[in-house]
C-alpha positions as CSV (number, residue, x, y, z in Angstrom):
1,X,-7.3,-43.6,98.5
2,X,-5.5,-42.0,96.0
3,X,-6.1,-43.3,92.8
4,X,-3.3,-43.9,89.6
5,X,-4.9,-40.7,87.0
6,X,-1.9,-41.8,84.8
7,X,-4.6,-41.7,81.5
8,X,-4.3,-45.1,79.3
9,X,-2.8,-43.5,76.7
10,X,0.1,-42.1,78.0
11,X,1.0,-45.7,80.2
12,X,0.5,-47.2,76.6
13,X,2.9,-45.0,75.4
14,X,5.8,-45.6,77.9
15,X,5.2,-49.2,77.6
16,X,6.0,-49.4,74.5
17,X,8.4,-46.8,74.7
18,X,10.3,-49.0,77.2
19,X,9.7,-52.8,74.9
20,X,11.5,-50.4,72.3
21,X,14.5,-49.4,74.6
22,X,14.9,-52.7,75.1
23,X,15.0,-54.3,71.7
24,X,17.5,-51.4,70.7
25,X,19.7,-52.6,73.5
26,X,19.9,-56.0,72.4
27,X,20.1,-54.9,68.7
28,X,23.2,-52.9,69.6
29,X,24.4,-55.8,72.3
30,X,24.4,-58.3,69.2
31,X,26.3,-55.8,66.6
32,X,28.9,-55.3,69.5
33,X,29.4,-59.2,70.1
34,X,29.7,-59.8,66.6
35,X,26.9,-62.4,66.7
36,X,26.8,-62.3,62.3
37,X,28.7,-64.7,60.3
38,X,31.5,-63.2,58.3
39,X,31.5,-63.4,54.6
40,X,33.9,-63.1,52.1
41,X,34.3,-59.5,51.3
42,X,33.9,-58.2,55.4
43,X,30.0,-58.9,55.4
44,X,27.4,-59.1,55.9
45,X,27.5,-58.0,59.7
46,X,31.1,-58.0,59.9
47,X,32.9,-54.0,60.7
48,X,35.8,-53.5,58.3
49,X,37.9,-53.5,61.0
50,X,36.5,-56.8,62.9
51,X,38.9,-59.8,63.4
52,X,37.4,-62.1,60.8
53,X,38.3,-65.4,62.6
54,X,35.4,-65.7,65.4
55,X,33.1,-64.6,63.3
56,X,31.6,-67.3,61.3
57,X,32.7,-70.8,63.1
58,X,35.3,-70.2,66.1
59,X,37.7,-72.5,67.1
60,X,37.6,-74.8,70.0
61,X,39.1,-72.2,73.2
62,X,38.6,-69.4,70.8
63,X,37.0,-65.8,72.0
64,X,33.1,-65.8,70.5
65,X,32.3,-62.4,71.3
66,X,34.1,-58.6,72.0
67,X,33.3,-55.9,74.1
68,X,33.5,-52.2,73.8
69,X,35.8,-52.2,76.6
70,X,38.4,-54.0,78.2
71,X,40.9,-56.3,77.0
72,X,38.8,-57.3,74.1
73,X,38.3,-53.8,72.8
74,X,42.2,-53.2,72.8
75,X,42.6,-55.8,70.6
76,X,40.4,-54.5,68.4
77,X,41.8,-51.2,68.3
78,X,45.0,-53.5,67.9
79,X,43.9,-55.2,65.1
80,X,42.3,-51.9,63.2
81,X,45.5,-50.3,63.5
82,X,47.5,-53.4,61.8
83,X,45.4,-53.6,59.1
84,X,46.1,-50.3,58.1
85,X,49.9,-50.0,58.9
86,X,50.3,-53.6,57.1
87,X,48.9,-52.7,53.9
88,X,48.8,-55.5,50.8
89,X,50.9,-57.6,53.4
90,X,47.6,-58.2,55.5
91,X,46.0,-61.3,54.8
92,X,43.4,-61.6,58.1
93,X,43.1,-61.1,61.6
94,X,41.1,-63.3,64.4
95,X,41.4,-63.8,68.4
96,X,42.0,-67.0,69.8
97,X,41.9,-67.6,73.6
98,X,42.8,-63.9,74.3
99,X,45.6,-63.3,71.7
100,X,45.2,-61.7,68.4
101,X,46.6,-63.2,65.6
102,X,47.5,-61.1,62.5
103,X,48.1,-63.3,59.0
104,X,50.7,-62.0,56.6
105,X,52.7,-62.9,53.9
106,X,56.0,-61.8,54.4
107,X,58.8,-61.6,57.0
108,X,59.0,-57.8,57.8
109,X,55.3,-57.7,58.2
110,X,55.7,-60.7,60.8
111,X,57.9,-59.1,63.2
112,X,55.7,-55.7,62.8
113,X,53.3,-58.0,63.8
114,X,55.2,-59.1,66.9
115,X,56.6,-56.1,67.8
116,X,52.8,-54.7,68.2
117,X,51.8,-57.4,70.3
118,X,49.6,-59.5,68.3
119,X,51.2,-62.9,66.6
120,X,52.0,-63.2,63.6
121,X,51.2,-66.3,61.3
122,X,52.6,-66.2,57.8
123,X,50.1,-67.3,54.7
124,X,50.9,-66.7,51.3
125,X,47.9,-64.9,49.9
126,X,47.2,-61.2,50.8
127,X,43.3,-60.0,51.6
128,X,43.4,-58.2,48.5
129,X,44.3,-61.6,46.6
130,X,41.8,-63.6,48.2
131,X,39.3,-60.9,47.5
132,X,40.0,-61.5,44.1
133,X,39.7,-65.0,43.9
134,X,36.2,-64.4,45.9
135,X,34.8,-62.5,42.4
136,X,36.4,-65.0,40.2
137,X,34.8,-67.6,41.8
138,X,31.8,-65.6,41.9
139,X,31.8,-65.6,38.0
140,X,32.1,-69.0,37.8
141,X,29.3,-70.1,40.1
142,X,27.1,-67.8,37.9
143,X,27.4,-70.2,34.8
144,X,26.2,-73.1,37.0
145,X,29.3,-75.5,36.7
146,X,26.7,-77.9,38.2
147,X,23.1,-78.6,37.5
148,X,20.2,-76.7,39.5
149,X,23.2,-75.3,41.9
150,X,22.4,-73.1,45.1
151,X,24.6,-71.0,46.2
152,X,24.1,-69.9,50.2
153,X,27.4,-68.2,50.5
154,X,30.7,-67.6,49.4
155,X,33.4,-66.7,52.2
156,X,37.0,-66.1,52.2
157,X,39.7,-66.9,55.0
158,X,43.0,-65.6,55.6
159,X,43.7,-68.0,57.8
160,X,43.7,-71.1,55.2
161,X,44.2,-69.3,52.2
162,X,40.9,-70.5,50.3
163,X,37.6,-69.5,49.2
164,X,35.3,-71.3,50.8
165,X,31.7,-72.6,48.8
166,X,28.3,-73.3,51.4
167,X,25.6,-75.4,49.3
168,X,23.0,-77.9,50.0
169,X,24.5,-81.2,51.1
170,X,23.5,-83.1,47.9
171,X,25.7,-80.5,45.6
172,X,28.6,-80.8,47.6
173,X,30.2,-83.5,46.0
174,X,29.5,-82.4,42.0
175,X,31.2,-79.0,43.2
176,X,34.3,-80.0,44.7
177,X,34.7,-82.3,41.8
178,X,33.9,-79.3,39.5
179,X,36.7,-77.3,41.3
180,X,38.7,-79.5,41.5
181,X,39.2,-79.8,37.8
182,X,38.5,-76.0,36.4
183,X,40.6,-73.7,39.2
184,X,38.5,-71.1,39.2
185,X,40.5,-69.4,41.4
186,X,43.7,-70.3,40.1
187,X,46.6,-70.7,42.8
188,X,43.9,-70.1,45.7
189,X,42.0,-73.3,46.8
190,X,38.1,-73.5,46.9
191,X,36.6,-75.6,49.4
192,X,33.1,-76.5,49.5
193,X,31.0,-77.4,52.2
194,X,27.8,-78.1,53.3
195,X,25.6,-75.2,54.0
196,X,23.3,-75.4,57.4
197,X,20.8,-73.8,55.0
198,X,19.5,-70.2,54.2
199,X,15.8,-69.3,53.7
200,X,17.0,-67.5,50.3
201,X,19.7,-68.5,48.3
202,X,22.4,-66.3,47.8
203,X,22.8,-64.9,44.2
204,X,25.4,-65.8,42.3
205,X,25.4,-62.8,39.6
């Protein structure tokens, strides 16, 4: 009989050479898929050039994850190439059931839009406006507009045109209100929702 003289070191060494394989494959399966919500300014786990729609709470029939090839990488590509061509007229970009839909704010941009392939859906406030109204809002959160607040994140959507507020359930309610009455985004809409909860809260300064 011929006995295994592989010594214990070594098979030590490619099993955990192997377990390590492994978890870098799923590491780089879940950055591919887009598994991490989307925040406000493109992150956190969000590639600049990611359609932000799928990313954080998809629509019913919408497209969850991407691949690096096929259909759902063209779209990508698609999308990438938009947002640069577009310029202050892009607004957001997301896939739903297959199709990529570009957000702009005015007409020429929509049939650019078109004529690439992808449809268009007309908002009126650019990425770069929204952005804006992200840090303002930002600010404002930092002088506590409500008592003992707990910011878990602040994300922004082309898509709807507002800054969107997560905190615990109990704050919801004082917030809004507090919106509501001070604007601190001006023109662009905050809406604040109920957060499923974060371990650490996010900072507001």
């Amino acid at each position: 009989m011929i006995r295994n003289r592989t010594p214990p070191s070594l098979h030590l060494l490619t099993v955990r050479s192997l377990a390590g394989a492994a978890l870098a494959a799923v590491i780089a399966a879940g950055a591919v898929t887009g598994c991490a919500p989307l925040s406000a300014d493109g992150g956190p786990g969000t590639p600049p050039d990611s359609p932000s729609g799928t990313a954080t709470s998809a629509p019913p029939g919408s497209d969850a994850t991407m691949t690096t090839n096929g259909p759902g990488a063209q779209l990508l590509l698609l999308h990438a190439r938009l947002r640069n061509e577009l310029g202050t007229e892009y607004a957001d970009g997301w896939i739903d059931r297959g199709v990529l839909h570009i957000a702009v704010t005015g007409p020429e941009a929509e049939a650019q839009v078109r004529d690439a392939g992808a449809e268009p859906v007309l908002v009126a406030f650019n990425a770069d406006q929204l952005q804006q109204a992200r840090s303002q809002v930002q600010t404002w959160l930092a002088d506590k507009p409500v008592p003992n607040l707990e910011v878990h994140s602040i994300s922004t959507s082309g898509r709807t045109g507002a800054v969107t507020v997560q905190v615990p359930a109990d704050q919801v309610a004082a917030l809004q209100a507090a919106a509501d009455e001070q604007a601190p985004a001006g023109e662009i809409s905050v809406i604040v929702e109920e957060s499923a909860g974060m371990a650490t809260p996010l900072s507001t300064k």
